[in-house]
C-alpha positions as CSV (number, residue, x, y, z in Angstrom):
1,X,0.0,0.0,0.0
2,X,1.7,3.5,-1.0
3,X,1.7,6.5,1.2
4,X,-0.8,8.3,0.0
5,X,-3.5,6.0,0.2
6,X,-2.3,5.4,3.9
7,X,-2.9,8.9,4.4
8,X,-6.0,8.6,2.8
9,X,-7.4,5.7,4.9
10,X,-5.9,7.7,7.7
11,X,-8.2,10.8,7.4
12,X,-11.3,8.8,6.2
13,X,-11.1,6.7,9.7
14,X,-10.3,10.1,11.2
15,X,-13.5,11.6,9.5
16,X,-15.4,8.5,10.4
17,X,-14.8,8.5,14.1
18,X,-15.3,12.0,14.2
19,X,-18.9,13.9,15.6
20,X,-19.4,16.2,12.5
21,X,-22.8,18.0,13.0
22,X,-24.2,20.8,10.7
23,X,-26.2,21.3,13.6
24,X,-23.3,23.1,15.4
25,X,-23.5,25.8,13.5
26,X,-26.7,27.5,12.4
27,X,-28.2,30.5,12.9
28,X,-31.9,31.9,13.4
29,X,-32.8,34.7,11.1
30,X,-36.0,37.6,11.6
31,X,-36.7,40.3,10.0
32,X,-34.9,43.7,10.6
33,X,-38.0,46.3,10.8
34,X,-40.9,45.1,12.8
35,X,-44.0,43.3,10.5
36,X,-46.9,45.0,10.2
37,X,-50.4,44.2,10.0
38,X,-54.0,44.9,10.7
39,X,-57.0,43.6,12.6
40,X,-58.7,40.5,11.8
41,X,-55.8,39.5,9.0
42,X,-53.4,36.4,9.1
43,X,-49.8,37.6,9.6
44,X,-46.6,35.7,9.0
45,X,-43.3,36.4,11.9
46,X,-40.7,35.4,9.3
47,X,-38.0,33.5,11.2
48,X,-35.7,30.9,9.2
49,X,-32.4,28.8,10.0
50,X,-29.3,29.8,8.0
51,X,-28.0,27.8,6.6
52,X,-31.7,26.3,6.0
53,X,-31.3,23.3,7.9
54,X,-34.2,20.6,8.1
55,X,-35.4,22.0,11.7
56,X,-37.8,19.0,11.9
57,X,-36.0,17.8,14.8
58,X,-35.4,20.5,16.7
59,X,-37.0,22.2,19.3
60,X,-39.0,25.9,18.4
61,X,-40.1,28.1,21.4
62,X,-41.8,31.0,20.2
63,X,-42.8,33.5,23.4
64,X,-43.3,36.8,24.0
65,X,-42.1,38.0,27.7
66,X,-41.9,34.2,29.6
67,X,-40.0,31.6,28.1
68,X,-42.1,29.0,30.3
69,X,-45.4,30.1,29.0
70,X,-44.6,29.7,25.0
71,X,-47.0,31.0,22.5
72,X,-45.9,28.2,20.7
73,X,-43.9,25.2,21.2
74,X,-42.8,22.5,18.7
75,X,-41.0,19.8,19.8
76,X,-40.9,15.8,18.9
77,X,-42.1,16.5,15.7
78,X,-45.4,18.0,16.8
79,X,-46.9,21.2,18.3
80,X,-46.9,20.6,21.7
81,X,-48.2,23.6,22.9
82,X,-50.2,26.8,21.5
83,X,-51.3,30.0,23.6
84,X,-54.6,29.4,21.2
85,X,-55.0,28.1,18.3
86,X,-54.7,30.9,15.8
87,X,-51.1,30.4,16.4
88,X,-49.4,27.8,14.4
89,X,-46.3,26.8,12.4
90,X,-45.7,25.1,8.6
91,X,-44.2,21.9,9.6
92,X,-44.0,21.5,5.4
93,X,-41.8,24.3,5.7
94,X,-39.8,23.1,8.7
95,X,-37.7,20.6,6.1
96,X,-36.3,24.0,4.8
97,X,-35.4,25.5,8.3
98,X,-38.3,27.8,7.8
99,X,-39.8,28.4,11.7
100,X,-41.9,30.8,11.1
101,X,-44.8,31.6,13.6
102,X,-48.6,32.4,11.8
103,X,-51.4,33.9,13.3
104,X,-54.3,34.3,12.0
105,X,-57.3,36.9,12.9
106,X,-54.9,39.1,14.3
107,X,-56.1,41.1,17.4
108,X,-54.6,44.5,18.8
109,X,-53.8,41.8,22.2
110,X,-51.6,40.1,19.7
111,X,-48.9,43.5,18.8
112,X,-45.7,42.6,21.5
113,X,-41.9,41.7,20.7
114,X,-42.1,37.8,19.7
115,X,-38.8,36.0,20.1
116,X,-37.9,32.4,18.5
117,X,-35.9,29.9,20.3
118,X,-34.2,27.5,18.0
119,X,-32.5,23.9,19.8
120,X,-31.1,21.8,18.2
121,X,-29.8,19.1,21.0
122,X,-26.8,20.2,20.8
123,X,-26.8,24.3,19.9
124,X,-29.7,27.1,21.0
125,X,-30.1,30.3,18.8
126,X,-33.0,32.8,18.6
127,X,-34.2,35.7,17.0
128,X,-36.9,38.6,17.4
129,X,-39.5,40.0,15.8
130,X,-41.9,42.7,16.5
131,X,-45.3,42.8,15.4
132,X,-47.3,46.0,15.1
133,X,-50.8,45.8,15.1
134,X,-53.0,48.6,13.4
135,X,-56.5,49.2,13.6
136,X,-58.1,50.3,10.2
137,X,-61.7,51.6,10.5
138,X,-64.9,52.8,8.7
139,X,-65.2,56.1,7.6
140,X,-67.6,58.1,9.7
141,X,-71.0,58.2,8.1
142,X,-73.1,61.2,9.2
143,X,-77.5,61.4,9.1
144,X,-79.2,64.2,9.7
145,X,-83.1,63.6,10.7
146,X,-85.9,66.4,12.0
147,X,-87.8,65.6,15.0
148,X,-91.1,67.2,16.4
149,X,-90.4,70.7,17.1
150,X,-88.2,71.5,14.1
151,X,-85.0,70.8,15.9
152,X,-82.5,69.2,13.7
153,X,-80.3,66.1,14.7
154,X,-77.1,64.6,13.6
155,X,-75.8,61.5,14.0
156,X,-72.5,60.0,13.4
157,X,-71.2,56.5,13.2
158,X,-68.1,54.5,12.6
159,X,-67.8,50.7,12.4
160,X,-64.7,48.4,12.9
161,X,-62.5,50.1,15.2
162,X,-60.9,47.9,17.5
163,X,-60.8,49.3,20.4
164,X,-64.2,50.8,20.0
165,X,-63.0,54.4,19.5
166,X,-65.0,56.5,21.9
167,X,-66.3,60.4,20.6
168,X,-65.1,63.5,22.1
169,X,-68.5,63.6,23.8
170,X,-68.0,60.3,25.9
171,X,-71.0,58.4,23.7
């Protein structure tokens, strides 16, 4: 056997017995501005691994101020916990390190800072990403109607302001 394919066995058997894990070294990637949205749509908090590893495995903690209450938590290849169920995660899109957290019917309760806990068994990384809820209403419709007496009244209205936005008046 010549040298060099000594040295080649050598570093294949080297290779071999060696723990080499991509998992060492990823990262967990969010958005640089805050996402924005409005009341009663579906929203996506883009969060990915980089390089896109297939995060099927791992462990994803999305939370907003308490790690041990999760908004959501996947982990053993299921969702193991959800704050409610308008929250939820592509597990399609988990193959391509894709973590992203959806929520649909977005509420003003929803707007906080959302961060994303990545584990991988062996390595823990984690983004954030703030969402910005804004509230997008009718435009104020006014009537105008005569009662007895030949007094004149107006009335406005607004729908689908949320909160209910309150007149100067206190009504």
């Amino acid at each position: 056997m010549n040298l060099q394919m000594r040295w080649t066995l050598l570093i294949l058997l080297f290779l071999h017995n060696t723990d080499i894990s991509w998992a060492d070294s990823f990262i967990v990637v969010g958005p640089s501005k805050p996402v924005v949205t409005y009341v009663g749509e579906d929203v996506v908090l883009p969060a990915s691994l980089s390089p896109a590893l297939n995060a099927e495995a791992f462990e994803v903690r999305w939370f907003t101020t308490d790690f041990r209450s999760p908004e959501l938590l996947y982990t053993n290849y299921n969702i193991g916990r959800q704050s409610d169920t308008r929250r939820t995660l592509s597990r399609d899109n988990l193959k391509n390190g894709n973590v992203s957290l959806i929520i649909r019917n977005v509420r003003v309760s929803d707007e906080h800072l959302y961060k994303c806990l990545v584990y991988s068994g062996q390595r823990e990384e984690e983004t954030q990403v703030s969402l910005t809820v804004e509230v997008l209403g009718a435009q104020p419709s006014i009537s105008m109607s005569s009662t007895e007496g030949q007094k004149t009244q107006l009335e406005c209205s607004s729908e689908k302001w949320n909160p209910n936005q309150k007149s100067p008046g206190g009504a």
